[in-house]
C-alpha positions as CSV (number, residue, x, y, z in Angstrom):
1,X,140.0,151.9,-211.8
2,X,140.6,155.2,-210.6
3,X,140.2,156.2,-207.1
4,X,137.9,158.6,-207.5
5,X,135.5,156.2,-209.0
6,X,135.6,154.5,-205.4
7,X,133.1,154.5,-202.7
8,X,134.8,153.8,-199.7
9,X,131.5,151.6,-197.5
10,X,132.1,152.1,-193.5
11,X,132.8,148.3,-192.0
12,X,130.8,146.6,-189.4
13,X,127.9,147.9,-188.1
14,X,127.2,151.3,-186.0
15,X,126.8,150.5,-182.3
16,X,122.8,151.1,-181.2
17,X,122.3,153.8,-178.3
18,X,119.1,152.7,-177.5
19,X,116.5,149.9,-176.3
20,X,117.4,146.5,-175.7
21,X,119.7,146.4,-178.9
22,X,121.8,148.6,-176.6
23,X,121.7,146.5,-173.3
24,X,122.7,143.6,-175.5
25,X,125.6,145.0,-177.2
26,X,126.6,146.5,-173.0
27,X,126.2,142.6,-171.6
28,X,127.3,139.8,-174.4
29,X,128.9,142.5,-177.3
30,X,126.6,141.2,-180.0
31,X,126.1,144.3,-182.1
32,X,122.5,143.9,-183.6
33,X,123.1,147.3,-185.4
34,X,120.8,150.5,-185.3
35,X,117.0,150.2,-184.2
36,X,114.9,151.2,-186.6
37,X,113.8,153.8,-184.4
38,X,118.0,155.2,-184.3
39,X,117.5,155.1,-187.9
40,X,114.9,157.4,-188.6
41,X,116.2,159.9,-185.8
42,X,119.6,159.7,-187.4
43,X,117.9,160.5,-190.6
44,X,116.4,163.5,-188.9
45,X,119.5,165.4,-187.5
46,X,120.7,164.7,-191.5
47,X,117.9,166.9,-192.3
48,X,118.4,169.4,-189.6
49,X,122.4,169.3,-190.0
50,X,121.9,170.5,-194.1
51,X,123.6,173.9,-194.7
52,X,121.3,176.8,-194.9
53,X,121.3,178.4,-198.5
54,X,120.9,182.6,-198.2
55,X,119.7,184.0,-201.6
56,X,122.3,185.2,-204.0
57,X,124.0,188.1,-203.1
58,X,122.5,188.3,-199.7
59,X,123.9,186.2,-196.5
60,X,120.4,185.7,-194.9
61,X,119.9,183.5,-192.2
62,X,116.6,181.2,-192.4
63,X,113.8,183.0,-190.4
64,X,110.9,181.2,-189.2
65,X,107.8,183.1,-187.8
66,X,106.0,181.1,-184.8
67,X,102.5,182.5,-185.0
68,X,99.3,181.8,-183.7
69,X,95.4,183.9,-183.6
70,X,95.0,183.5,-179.7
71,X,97.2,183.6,-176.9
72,X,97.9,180.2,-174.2
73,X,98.3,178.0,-177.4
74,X,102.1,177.1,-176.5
75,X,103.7,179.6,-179.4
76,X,106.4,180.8,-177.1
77,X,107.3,177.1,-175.3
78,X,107.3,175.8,-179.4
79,X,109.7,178.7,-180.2
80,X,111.5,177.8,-177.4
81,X,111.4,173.9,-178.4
82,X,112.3,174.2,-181.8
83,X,115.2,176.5,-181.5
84,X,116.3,174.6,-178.8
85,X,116.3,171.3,-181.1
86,X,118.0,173.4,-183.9
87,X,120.8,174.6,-181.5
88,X,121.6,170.9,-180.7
89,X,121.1,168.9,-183.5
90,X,123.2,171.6,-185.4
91,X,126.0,172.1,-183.2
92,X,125.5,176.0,-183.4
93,X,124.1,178.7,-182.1
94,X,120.2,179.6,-183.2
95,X,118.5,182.9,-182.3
96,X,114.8,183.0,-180.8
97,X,113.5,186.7,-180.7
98,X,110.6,188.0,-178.5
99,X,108.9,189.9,-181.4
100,X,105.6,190.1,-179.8
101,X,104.3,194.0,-180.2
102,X,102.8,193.6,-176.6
103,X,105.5,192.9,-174.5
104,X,105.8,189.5,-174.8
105,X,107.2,186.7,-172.4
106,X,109.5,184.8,-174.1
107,X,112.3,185.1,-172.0
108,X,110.5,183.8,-169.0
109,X,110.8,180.5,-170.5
110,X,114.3,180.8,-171.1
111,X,117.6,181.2,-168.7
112,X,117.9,185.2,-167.8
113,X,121.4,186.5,-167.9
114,X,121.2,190.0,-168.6
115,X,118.6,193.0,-168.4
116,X,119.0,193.8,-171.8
117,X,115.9,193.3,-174.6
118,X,115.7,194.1,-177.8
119,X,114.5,197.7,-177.1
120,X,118.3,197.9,-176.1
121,X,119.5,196.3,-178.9
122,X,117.9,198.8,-181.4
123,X,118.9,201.6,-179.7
124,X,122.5,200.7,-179.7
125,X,122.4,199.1,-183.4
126,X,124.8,201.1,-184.6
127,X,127.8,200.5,-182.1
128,X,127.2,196.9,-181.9
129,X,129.9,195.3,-183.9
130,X,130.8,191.5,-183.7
131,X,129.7,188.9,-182.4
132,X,130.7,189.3,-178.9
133,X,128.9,192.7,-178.8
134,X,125.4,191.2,-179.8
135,X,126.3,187.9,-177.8
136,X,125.6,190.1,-174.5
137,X,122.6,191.4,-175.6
138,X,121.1,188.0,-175.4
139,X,120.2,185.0,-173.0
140,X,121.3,181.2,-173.6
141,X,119.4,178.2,-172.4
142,X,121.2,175.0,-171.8
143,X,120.9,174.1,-175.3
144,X,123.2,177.0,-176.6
145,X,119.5,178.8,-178.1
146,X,120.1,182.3,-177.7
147,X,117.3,184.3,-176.5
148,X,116.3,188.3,-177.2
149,X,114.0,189.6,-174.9
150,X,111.2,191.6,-175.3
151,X,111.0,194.4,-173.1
152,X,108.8,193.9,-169.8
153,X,105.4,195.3,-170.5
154,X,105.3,198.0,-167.4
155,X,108.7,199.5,-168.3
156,X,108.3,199.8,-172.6
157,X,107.9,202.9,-174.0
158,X,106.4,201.6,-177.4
159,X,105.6,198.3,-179.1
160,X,107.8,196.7,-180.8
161,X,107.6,197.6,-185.0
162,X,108.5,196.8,-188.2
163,X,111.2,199.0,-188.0
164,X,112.6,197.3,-184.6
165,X,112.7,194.1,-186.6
166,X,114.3,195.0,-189.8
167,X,116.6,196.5,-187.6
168,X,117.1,193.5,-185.3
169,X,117.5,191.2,-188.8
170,X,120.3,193.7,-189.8
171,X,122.6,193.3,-186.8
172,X,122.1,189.5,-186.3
173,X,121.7,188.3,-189.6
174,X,125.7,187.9,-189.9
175,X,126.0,185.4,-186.6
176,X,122.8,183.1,-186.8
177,X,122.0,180.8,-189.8
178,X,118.4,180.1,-187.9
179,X,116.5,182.8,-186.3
180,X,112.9,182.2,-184.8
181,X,110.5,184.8,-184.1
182,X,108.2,184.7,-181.6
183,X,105.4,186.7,-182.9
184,X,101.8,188.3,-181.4
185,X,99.0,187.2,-181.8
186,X,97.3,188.2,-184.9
187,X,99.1,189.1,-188.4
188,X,97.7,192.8,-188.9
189,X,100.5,194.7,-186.8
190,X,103.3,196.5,-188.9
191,X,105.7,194.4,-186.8
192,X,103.9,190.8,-188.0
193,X,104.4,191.8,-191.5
194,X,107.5,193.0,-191.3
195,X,108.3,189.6,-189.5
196,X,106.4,187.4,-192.2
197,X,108.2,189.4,-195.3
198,X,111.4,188.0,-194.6
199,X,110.1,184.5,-193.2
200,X,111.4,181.4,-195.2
201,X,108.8,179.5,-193.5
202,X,105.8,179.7,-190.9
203,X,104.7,177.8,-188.0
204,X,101.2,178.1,-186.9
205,X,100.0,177.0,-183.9
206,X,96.4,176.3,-182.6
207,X,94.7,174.0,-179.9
208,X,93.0,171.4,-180.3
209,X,89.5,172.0,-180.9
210,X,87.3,173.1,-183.8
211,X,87.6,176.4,-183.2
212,X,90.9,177.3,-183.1
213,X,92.0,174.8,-186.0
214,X,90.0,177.2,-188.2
215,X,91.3,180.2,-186.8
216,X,94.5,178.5,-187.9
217,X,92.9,177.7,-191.5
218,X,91.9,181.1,-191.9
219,X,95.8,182.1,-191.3
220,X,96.9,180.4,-194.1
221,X,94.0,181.8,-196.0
222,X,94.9,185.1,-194.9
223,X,98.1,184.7,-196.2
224,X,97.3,183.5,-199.4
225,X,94.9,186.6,-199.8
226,X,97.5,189.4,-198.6
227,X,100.6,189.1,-200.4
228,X,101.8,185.8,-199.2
229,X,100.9,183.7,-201.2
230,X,104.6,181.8,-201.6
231,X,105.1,181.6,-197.8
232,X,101.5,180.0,-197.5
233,X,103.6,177.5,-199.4
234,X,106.1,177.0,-196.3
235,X,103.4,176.7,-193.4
236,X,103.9,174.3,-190.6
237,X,101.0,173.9,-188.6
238,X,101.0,172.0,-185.3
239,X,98.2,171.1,-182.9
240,X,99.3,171.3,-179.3
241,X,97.8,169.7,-176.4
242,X,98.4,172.1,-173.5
243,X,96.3,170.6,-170.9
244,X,96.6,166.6,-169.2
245,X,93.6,163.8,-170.6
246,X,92.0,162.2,-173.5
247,X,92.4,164.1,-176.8
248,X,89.0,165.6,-178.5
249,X,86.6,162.2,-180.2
250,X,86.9,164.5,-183.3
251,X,91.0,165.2,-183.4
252,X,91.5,163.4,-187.1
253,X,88.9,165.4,-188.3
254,X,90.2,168.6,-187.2
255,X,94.2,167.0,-188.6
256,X,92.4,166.3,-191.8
257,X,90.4,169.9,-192.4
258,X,94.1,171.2,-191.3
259,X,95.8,168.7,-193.6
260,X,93.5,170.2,-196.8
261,X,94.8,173.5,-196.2
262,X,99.0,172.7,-196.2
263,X,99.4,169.2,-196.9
264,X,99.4,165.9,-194.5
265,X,103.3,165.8,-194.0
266,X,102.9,169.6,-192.7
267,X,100.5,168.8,-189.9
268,X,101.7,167.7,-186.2
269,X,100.5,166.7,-183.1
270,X,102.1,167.6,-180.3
271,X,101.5,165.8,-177.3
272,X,100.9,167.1,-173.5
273,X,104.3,167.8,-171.5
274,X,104.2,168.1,-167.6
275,X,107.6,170.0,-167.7
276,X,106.4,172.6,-169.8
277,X,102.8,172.8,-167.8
278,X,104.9,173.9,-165.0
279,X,105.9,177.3,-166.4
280,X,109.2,179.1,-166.3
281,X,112.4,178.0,-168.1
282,X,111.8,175.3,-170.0
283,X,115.0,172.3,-169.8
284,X,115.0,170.5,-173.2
285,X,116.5,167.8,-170.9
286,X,113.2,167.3,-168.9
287,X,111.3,167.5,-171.5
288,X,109.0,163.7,-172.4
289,X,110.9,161.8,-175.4
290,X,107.4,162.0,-177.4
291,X,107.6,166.0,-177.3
292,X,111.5,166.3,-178.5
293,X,111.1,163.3,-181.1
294,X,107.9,165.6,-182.4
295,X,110.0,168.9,-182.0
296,X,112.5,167.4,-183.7
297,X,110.2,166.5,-186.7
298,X,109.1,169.8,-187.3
299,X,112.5,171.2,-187.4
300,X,113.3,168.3,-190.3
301,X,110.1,169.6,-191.9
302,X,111.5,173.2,-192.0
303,X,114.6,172.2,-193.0
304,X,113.3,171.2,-196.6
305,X,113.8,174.9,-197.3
306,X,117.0,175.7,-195.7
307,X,118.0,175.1,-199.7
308,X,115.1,177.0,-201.1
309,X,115.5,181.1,-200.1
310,X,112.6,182.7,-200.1
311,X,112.8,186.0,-202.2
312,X,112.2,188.7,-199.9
């Protein structure tokens, strides 16, 4: 037999981290193997950990756009989240950018290190050269997610545009393989479709109630209608519970009306966080097990294109 023909099994059993399978193995060293619950999270970073495919020729990262049609939904704490998850899991940096046309806030959930935003970043595009260079134009949170600010509402001289984005994708495209944007509300700004024509995938983000599940349903229809029709293909869509208490008596009705529109394994529900409620920089440490385990789903879900480019 030749050695090539040989697959080499690991021995004994991998040591469980958590649960009582853990505080067994600690007290009396009997090793009762992974939980099934270690399983299936283990089968999640795989996911998360695959290598992300550019399209030929190019060497694109993979760009999610984080979008919702009303503002206080959670989009900015999900960028946040899932970056966040993606920086960690991967064991590299990811980039979340504030590409909001009105100023938005994302770097108040994040750690601020510098005064510079992405209004600085365009301006200098052309001097910035290497990593280093466009590593001081940005923020970093605990999880190694680097953040680029928007500029603060009073002090910007213009929205941010289509042009500011292509030109933000141009200088970071060679030193993140996943870069988040952190979109407006809304998808008819210049800046939202520059954002969404070189999305791999979209997440879309609504509360949950009736209403704003079909403003969310009329996003992906929107899509479909307006030259999108592929990346209605890659839609995400997660109902988040921003406020404490019982969910809505019609919640699987509003999950299965969503469900119709992307599929079932596309739709999540993200449960209330008191961390996040609190405002300011959001600690992925502090963050309830239920919200990271469901952050960390979604970022498995968009990884089932990290090996399917988008032509943009």
């Amino acid at each position: 037999m030749e050695m090539s023909s040989v697959v080499v099994r690991p021995s004994g059993k991998l040591r469980p981290e958590k649960g009582w399978r853990r505080w067994l193995y600690l007290l009396t060293r009997i090793n009762m193997g992974l939980s099934p619950d270690e399983v299936y999270e283990r089968e999640l970073f795989e996911s998360i950990r695959k290598v992300v495919t550019p399209p030929r020729g190019t060497a694109e990262g993979f760009y999610v756009a984080v979008l919702s049609l009303k503002g206080g939904v959670g989009k900015t704490t999900l960028t946040m989240l899932l970056g966040s998850v993606f920086a960690i899991v991967r064991g590299a940096a990811a980039l979340a950018v504030d590409a909001d046309p009105d100023a938005g806030n994302l770097i108040t959930r994040a750690r601020k290190q510098t005064e510079k935003t992405v209004a600085q970043l365009v301006a200098s595009a052309d001097q910035l050269s290497g990593a280093i260079a466009v590593r001081e134009m940005t923020n970093q949170n605990e999880a190694n997610l680097e953040v680029l600010a928007g500029e603060d509402y009073v002090d910007a001289q213009r929205p941010f545009s289509a042009d500011d984005w292509r030109t933000v994708k141009e200088v970071v495209h060679k030193y993140y393989s996943i870069v988040l944007a952190d979109c407006g509300t809304g998808l008819h700004t210049d800046a939202a479709r520059a954002v969404l024509d070189s999305a791999w995938a979209v997440v879309l983000l609504c509360d949950a109630c009736v209403d704003s599940a079909r403003a969310a349903a009329l996003a992906v229809d929107w899509l479909r209608g307006h030259g999108y029709m592929d990346l209605a293909g890659r839609v995400v869509i997660v109902v988040d519970h921003t406020k404490p208490g019982k969910s809505p008596a019609n919640l699987e009705e509003i999950k299965a009306k969503l469900a119709a529109q992307v599929g079932e394994d596309r739709v999540f529900e993200m449960p209330f966080d008191s961390h996040i409620e609190t405002g300011g920089e959001i600690d992925i440490r502090l963050i309830s097990p239920e919200v990271r385990r469901r952050a960390t789903e979604i970022c498995a879900r968009l990884s089932e294109w990290f090996d399917k480019p988008r032509r943009v």
